[in-house]
N, C-alpha and C positions, 0 to 999 in steps of 0.2 A: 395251952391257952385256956382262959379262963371263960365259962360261959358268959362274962358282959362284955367280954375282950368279942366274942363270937356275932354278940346281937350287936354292938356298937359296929362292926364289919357289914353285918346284913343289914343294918340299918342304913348305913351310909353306902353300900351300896344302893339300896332301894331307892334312895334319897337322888344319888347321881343319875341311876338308869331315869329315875321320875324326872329330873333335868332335863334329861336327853330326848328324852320322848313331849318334854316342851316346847323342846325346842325345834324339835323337827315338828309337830305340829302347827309352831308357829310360824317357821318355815315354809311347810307346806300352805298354809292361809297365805302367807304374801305371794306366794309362786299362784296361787288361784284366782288370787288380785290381778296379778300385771296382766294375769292371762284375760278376765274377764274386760281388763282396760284395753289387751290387744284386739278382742272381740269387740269392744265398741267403739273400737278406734274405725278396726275393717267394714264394721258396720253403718258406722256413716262415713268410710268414704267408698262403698257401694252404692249407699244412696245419693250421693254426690253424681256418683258415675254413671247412674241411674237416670236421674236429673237433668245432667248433662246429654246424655243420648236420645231422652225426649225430646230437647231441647233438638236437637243438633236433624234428630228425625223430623219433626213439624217445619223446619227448617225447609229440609229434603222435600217434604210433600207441598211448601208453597212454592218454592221454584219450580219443581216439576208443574203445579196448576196454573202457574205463570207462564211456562215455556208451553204448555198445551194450549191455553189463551192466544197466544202470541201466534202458534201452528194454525190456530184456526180462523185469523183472524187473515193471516197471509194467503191461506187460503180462500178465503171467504175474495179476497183479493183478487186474487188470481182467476176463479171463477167469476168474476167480475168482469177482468181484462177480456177473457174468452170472448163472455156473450158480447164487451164492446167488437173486439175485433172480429165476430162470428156479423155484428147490425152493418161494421163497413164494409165489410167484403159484400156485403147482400145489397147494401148503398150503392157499390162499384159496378155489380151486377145490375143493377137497376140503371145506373147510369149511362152503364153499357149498350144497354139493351135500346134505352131511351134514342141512343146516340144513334144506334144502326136505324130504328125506328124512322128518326129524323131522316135517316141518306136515304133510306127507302122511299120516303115519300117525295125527298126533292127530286130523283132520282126519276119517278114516277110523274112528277110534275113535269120537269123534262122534257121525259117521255107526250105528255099529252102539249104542253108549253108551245106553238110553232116559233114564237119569239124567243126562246130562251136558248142557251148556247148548249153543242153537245158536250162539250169536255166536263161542266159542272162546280171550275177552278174558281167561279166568280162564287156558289152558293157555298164551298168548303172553305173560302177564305172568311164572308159572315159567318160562316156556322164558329170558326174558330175564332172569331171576335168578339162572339157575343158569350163563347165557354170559358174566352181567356181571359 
């Protein structure tokens, strides 16, 4: 073989390898591309999901402020109902008391009354006419 037979060979080799290593270079650039387009793809939809779970949390934290509003509001209730039913009962007992009060003293009356009857059926039927 003749030496231009030799450089014509390493040339075109050179030539091919330099091809090759184009192409895989440029190769490699689009393989770095799609990657960086998967990266900003995952990237906002991170911040999508992100987004979303602020969302979805502020959420969370106004129903719970709501449902604790709501707790307190029943209660607030409740202890309400108490003290009313804590003023009747104390009404009943006053009423009570009132009521014994009353038979004592007609009772009493009675007792001093020369005209009044001993059984007392006449002062219990007013007393319950004038409560009923």
């Amino acid at each position: 073989m003749s030496t231009g037979t030799i450089i014509a060979i390493a040339v075109g080799a050179f030539v091919v390898l330099a091809l090759i290593a184009l192409l895989a270079g440029a190769a490699s650039r689009r393989r770095e591309e799609r990657r960086r387009e998967q990266a900003g793809e995952l990237r906002q939809a991170a911040r999508s999901s992100s987004i979303q779970a602020e969302s979805a949390r502020a959420s969370a934290d106004e129903q719970s402020a709501e449902a604790n509003r709501v707790q307190a509001e029943a209660e607030a209730r409740a202890a309400q109902a108490r003290q009313e039913r804590a003023a009747a009962e104390r009404r009943a007992i006053e009423a009570e008391q009132l009521t014994e009060s009353a038979r004592d003293r007609h009772a009493q009356a009675r007792t001093i009354d020369p005209d009044a009857s001993d059984s007392g059926e006449d002062e219990a039927v007013a007393i319950n006419e004038r409560s009923g």
